[in-house]
C-alpha positions in Angstrom: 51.4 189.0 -28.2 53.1 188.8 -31.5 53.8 191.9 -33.6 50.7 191.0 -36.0 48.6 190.4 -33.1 49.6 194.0 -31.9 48.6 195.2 -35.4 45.6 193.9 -35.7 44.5 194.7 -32.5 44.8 198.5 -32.9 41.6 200.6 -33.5 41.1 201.3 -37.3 40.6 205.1 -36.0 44.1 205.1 -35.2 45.3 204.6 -38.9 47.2 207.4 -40.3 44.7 208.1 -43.4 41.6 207.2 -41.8 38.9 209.8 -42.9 40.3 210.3 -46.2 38.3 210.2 -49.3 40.0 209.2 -52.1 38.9 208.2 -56.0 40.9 206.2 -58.0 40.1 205.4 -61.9 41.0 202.0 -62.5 44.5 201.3 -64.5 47.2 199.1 -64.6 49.9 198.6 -61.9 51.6 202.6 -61.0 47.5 204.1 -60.3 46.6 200.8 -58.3 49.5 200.8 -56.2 49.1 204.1 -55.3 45.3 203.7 -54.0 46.7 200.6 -52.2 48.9 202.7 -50.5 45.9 204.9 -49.4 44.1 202.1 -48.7 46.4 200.2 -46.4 47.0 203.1 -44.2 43.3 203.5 -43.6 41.9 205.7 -46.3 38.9 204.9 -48.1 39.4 204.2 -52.0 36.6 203.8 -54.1 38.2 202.5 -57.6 35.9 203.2 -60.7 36.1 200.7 -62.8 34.5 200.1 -66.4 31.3 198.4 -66.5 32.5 195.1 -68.7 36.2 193.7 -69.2 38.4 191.6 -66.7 39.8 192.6 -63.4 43.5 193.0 -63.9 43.8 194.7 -61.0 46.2 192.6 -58.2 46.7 196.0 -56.0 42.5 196.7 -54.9 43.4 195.2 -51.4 41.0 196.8 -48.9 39.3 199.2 -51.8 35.9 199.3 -53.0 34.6 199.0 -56.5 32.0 201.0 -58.3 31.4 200.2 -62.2 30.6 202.9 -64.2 30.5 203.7 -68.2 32.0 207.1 -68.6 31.2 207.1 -72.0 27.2 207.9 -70.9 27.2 210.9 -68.9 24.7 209.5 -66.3 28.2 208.0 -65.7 30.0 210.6 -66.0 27.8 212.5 -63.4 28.3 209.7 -61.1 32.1 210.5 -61.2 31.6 214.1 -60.8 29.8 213.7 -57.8 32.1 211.3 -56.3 35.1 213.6 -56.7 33.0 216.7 -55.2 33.1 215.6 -52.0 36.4 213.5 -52.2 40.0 214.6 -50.8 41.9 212.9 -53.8 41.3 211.4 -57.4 43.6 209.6 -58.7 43.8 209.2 -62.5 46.6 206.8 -64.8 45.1 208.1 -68.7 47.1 209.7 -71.1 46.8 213.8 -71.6 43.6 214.9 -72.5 41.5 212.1 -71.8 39.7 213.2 -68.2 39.3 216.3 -70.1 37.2 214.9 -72.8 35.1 212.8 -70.6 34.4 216.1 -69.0 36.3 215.8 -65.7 39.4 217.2 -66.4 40.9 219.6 -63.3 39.4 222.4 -63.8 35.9 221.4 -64.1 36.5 219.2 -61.1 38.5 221.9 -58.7 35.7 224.0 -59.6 33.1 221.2 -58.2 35.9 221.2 -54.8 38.7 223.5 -54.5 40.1 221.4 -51.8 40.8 218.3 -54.3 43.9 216.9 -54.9 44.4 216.3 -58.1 46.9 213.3 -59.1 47.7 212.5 -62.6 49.9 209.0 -63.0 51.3 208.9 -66.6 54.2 207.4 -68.3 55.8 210.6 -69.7 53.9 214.0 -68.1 51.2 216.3 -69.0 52.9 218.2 -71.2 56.5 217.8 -73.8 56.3 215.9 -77.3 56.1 212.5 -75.6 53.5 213.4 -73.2 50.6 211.5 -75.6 52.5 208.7 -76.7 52.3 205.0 -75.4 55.0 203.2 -73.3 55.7 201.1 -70.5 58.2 200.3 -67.8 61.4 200.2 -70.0 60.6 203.5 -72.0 60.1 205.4 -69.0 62.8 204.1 -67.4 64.7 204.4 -70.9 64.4 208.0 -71.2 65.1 208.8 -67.8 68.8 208.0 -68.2 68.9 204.9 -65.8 68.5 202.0 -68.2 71.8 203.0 -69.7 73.2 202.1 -66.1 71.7 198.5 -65.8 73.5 195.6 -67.5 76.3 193.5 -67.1 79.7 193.5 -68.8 79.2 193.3 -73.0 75.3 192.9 -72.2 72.8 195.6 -73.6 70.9 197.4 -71.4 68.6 195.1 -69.0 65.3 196.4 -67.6 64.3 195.9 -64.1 61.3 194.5 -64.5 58.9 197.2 -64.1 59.8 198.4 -60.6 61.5 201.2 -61.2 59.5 203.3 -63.5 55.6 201.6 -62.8 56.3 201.4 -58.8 58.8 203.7 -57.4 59.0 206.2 -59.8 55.2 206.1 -60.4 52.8 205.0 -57.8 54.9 205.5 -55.0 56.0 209.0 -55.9 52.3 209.5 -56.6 51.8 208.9 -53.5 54.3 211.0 -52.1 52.9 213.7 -53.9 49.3 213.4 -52.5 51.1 213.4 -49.6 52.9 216.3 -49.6 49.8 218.2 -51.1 47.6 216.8 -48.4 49.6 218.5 -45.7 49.9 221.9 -47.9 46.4 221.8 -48.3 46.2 221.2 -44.0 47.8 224.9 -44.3 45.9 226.8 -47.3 42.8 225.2 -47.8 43.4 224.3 -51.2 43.7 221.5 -53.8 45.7 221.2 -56.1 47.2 219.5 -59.6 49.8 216.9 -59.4 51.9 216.1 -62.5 53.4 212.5 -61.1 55.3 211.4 -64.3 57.3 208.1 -64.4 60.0 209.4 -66.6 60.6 212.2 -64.0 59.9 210.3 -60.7 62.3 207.1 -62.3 65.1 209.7 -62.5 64.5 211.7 -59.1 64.9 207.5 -57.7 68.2 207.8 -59.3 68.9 210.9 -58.3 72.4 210.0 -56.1 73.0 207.7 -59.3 73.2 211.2 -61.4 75.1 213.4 -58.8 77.9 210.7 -58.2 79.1 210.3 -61.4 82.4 212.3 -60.9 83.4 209.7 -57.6 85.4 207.1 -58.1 82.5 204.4 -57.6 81.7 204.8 -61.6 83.8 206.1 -64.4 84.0 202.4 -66.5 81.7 201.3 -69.1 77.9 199.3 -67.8 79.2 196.5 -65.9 82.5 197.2 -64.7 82.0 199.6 -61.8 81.5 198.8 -58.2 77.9 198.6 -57.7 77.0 197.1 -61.0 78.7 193.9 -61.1 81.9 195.1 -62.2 83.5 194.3 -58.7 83.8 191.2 -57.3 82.9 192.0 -53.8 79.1 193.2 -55.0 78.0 190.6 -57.1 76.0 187.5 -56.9 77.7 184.1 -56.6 76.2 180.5 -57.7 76.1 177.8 -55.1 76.8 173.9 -55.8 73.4 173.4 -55.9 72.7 176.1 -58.3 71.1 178.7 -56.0 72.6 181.9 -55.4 74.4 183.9 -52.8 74.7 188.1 -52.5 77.7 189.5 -51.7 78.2 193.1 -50.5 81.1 193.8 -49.2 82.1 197.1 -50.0 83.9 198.6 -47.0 87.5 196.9 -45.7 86.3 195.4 -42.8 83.2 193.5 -44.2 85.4 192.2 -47.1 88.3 191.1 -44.8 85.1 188.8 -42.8 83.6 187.8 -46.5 87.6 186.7 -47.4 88.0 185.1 -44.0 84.8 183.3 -43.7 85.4 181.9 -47.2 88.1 180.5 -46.1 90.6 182.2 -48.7 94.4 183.6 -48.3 93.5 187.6 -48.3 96.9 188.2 -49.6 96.0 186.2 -52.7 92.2 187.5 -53.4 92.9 191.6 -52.4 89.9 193.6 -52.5 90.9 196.0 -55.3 93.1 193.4 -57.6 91.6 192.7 -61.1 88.3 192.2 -60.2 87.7 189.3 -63.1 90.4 187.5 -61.4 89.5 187.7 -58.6 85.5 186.8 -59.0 87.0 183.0 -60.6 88.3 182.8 -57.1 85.8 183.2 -55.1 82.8 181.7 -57.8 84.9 178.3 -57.3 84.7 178.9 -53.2 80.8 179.6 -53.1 80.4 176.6 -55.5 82.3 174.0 -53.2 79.2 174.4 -50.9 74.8 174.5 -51.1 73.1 177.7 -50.3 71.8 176.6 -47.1 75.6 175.9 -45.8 76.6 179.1 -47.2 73.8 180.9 -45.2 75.0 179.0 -42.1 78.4 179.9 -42.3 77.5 184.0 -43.1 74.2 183.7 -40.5 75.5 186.9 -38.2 77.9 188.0 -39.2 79.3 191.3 -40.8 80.3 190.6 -43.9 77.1 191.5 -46.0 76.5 187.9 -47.6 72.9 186.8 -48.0 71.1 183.8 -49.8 69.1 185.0 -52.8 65.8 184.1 -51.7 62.9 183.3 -54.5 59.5 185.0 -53.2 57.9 181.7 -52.2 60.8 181.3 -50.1 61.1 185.1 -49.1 58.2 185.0 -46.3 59.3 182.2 -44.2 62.8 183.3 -43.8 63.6 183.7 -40.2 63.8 187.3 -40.3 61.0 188.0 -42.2 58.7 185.9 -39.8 60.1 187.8 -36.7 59.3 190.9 -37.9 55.5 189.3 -40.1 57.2 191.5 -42.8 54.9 189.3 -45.5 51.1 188.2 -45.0 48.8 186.3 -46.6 47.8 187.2 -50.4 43.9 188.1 -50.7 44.6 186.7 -54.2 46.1 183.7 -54.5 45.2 180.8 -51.1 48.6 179.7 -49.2 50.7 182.5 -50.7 52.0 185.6 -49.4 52.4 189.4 -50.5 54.6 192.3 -48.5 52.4 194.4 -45.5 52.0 197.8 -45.7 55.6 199.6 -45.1 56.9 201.5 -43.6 56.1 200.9 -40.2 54.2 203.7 -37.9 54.7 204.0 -34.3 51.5 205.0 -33.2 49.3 204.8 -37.0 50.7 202.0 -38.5 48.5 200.2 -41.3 45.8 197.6 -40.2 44.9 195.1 -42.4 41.9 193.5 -40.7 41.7 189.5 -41.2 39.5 188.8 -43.8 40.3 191.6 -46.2 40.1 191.0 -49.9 40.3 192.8 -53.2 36.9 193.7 -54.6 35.3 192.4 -57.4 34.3 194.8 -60.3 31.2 196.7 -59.2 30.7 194.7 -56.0 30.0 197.9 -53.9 28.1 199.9 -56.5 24.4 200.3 -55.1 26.5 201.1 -51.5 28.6 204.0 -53.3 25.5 204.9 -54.6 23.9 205.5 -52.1 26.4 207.1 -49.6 26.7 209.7 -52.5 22.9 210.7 -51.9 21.2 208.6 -54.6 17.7 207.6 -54.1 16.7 204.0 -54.8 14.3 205.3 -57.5 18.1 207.2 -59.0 19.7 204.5 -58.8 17.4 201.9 -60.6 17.4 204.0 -63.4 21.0 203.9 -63.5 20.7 199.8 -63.4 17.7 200.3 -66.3 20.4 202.2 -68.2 23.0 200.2 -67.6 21.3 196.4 -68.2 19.5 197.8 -71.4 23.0 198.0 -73.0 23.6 195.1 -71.7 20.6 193.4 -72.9 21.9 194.5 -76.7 24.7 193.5 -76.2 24.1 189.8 -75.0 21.8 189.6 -77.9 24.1 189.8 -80.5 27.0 187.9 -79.0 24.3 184.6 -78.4 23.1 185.7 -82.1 26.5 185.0 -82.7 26.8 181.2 -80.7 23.7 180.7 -82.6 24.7 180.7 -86.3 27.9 179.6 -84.9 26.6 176.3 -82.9 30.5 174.8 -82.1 31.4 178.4 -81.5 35.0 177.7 -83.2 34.4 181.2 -85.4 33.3 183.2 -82.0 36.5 185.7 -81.0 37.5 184.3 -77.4 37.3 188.0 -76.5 33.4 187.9 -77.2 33.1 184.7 -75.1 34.5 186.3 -72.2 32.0 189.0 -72.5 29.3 186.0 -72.2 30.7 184.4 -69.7 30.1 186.4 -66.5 27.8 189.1 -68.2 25.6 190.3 -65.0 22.3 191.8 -66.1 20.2 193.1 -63.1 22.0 190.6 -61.1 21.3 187.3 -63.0 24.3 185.7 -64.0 24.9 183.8 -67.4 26.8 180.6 -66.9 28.1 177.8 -68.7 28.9 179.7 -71.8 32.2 177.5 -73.1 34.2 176.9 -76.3 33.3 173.4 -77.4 
């Protein structure tokens, strides 16, 4: 039996989260990765989204999806309830908007004092920044650790968005619920959480603050070890214009890296002037292809590796061993990371067949687990479709006087196209 196999075959009970209620508002990358976290290891997420716009979310893996419009408080109410009897809500807006929408902390640790509260934002609930906008690189910015990425005579370079969106954000969020999940085990209680990305970014970096006075640092961006000042951590271009990661800080590993390479050690010495001694060993890796490279390092201890791309990422031989990737629910023959890490006796269990839902898919099922009666909730379908009704109106008013639709916002065809009004969907609406 292969390790998936063994996954897969373990009782859903057994999952560490299992029996854990958790609401998640929908957002944008740091809040979604967070309820996937939840998800994977067996809690059950029900993400709110809004009633119309597109699903950006690619991190709803195993959730379920309930669209409401909190700007109507028949909506509103339907939140409410859904957080009264839930262990955690999970919330990405900017200060004060929960508040105004009427379920802001207290109102809703009123409803449950056992809820955990979790609030994903970009720069806290509180300081002058806390209602401005941002994004990965401010966060990350202000944290102090942007200053520390970059090569030599390069400006800052961001890292993607991983470090302030993912680890800083939704996984310290997560952490967080965690922690005040296990609290709670003890006191009965709920509580706020105040996950900030600026904040969780730097407590990431934490060792990178506290080292500053050893002798790893002390040169400007780009010329200490671990930043690609040294030429035994760095990346290395093959002849056939892949890339090769070199690691090899202690002795021993760069004596193998120098003696696999083939070189004379007395002539490429592991602290010599490190530009130097990079045009060395960029000529060596470029004599041979990736592949032969990874042959020649395959096993050995001298912390080489090919750079791998992501398509190429879950078919490495290590990476199958151990079915560290699985198939996306998104995209048909591609793959995404499981669930990490790895439980001994709780691990995640991602059944086969799981998906990502779509917007509103499990709405009359929410419903009704959360006590409304058919007659309640085809009132809230009334409500909800009479909008709609308006506004489907006046965007066909507008394809109307508009007949080749060349003065019709795209936005507002998008709004056509897959508008769902008590469950009849309008097709075929296209720019001609």
């Amino acid at each position: 039996m292969s390790h998936r196999e063994g996954i897969n075959n373990l009782a859903p009970s057994r999952m560490a989260l299992r029996g854990l209620r958790v609401v998640e508002m929908a957002g944008l990358a740091p809040a979604p990765f967070c309820g996937m976290i939840m998800a994977d290891f067996g809690a059950n997420v029900i993400r709110i989204d809004k009633t119309r716009g597109p699903d950006q979310d690619r991190l709803g893996r195993g959730k379920r999806s309930l669209a409401l419009d909190l700007k109507k408080p028949e909506g509103v109410s339907v939140a409410r309830r859904l957080c009264s009897n839930a262990d955690v809500l999970i919330e990405p807006f900017r200060r004060g908007v929960m508040e105004k929408l009427g379920l802001g902390p207290d109102t809703l640790l009123k409803d449950n004092p056992g809820l955990i509260y979790a609030r994903l934002t970009g720069f806290g609930q509180s300081g002058p920044c806390a209602d401005m906008a941002g994004h990965d690189i401010n966060y990350v910015a202000l944290s102090g650790l942007l200053s520390m990425l970059g090569r030599k005579g390069a400006p800052p370079t961001p890292p993607i968005n991983l470090l302030a969106d993912f680890a800083g954000g939704g996984l310290m969020c997560a952490l967080g619920i965690s922690l005040a999940l296990l609290e709670r085990s003890k006191s009965g209680k709920g509580q706020v959480i105040d996950a900030n990305m600026v904040e969780g970014a730097a407590y990431v970096g934490s060792w990178i603050y506290s080292s500053q006075g050893m002798f790893l640092w002390g040169k400007p961006r780009g010329e200490n070890w671990l930043d690609s000042g040294a030429h035994f951590y760095d990346t290395y271009e093959t002849s056939d214009g892949r890339h090769m990661a070199v690691g090899a800080i202690e002795p021993q590993f760069y004596e193998e890296l120098i003696s696999l390479l083939g070189l004379d050690a007395e002539e490429v010495g592991q602290f010599d002037e490190p530009e130097e001694m990079k045009k060395i060993i960029s000529a060596r890796f470029k004599e041979r292809t990736q592949a032969e490279w990874s042959k020649v390092f395959e096993g050995k201890d001298a912390c080489v590796t090919p750079v791998l791309s992501m398509e190429e990422a879950p078919h490495h031989p290590h990476n199958v061993a151990r079915n560290s990737f699985i198939p996306s629910v998104y995209s048909p023959d591609t793959y995404e990371p499981r669930p990490a890490p790895i439980l001994s006796r709780t691990p995640a269990t991602l059944p086969p067949g799981l998906r990502a839902p779509q917007i509103g898919e499990h709405t009359i099922e929410i419903l009704t687990e959360a006590g409304y009666s058919k007659a309640a909730i085809e009132e809230l379908r009334w409500l909800e479709s009479r909008e709609g009704c308006a506004s489907l109106t006046l965007l066909l008013a507008l394809l109307y006087v508009s007949p080749n639709r060349t003065h019709v916002p795209d936005c507002l065809l998008s709004l056509v196209q897959g508008h769902l009004i008590e469950g009849t969907q309008v097709k075929a609406v296209t720019r001609t």
